[in-house]
C-alpha positions as CSV (number, residue, x, y, z in Angstrom):
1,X,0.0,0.0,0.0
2,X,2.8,2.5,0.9
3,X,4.5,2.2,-2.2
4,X,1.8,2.6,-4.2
5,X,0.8,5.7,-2.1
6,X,4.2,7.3,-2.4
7,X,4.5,6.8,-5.9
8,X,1.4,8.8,-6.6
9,X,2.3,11.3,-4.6
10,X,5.8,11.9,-6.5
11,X,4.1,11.1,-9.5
12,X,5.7,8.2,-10.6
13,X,2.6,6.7,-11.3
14,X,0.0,8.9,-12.8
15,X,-3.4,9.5,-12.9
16,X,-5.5,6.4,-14.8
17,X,-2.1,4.3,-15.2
18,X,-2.8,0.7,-15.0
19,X,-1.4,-1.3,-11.6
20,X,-0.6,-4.7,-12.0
21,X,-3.4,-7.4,-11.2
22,X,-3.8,-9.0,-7.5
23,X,-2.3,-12.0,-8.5
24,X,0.4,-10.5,-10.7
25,X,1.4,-8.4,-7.5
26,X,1.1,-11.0,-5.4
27,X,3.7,-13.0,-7.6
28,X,6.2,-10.4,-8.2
29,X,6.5,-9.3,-4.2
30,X,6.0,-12.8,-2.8
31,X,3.0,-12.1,-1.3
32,X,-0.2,-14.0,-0.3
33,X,-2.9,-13.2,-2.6
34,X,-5.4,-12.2,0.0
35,X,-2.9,-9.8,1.6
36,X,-2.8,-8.0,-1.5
37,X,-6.2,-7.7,-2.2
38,X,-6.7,-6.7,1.6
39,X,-4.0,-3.6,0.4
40,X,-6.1,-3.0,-2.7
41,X,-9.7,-3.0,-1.2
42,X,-8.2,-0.5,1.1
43,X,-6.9,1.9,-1.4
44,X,-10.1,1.6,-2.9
45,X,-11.5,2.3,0.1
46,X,-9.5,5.8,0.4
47,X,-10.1,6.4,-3.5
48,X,-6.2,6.2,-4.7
49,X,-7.0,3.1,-7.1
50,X,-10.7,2.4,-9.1
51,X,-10.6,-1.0,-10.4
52,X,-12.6,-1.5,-13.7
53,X,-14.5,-5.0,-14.1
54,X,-13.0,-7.2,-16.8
55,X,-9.9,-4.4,-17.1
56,X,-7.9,-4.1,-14.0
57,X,-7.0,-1.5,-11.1
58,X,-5.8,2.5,-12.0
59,X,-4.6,5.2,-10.2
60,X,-7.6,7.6,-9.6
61,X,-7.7,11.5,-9.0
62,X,-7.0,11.7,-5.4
63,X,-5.9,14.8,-2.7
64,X,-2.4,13.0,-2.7
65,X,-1.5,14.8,-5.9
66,X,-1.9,18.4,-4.6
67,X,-0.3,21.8,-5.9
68,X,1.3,23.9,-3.3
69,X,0.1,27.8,-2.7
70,X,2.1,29.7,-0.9
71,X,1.1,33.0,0.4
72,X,3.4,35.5,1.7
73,X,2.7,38.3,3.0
74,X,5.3,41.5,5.0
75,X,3.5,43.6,6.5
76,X,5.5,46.5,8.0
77,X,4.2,49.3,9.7
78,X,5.5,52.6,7.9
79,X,4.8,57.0,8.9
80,X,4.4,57.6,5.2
């Protein structure tokens, strides 16, 4: 779940790119297949993947890809 978090946050993995499968996952890292889907129902859950019936799983829009606005503001008092 963390990486997948942190690499839409750095944008490695943008928005709509395609994740690998639950079992494809579960191959490459080793992993049991129903801790994986545990990790993917949960970033469903918190709307950073979609998954698309008979497709796959994507990255979806989410708050984690934000723009910073910075506001700055000097105020000094002046007798003019």
């Amino acid at each position: 779940m963390e990486s997948i978090i942190t690499d839409v946050s750095k944008g490695k993995l943008s928005i709509g790119q395609k994740i690998p499968s639950i079992n494809e996952l579960s191959e490459l890292c080793n992993l049991s297949r129903d801790t994986v889907e545990k990790a993917y129902r949960e970033l469903k859950k918190r709307k950073i993947i979609v998954s698309v019936k008979g497709k796959g799983f994507y990255t979806a829009k989410t708050e984690l890809i934000s723009k910073i606005n910075i506001f700055f503001l000097i105020y000094k008092p002046s007798s003019y």
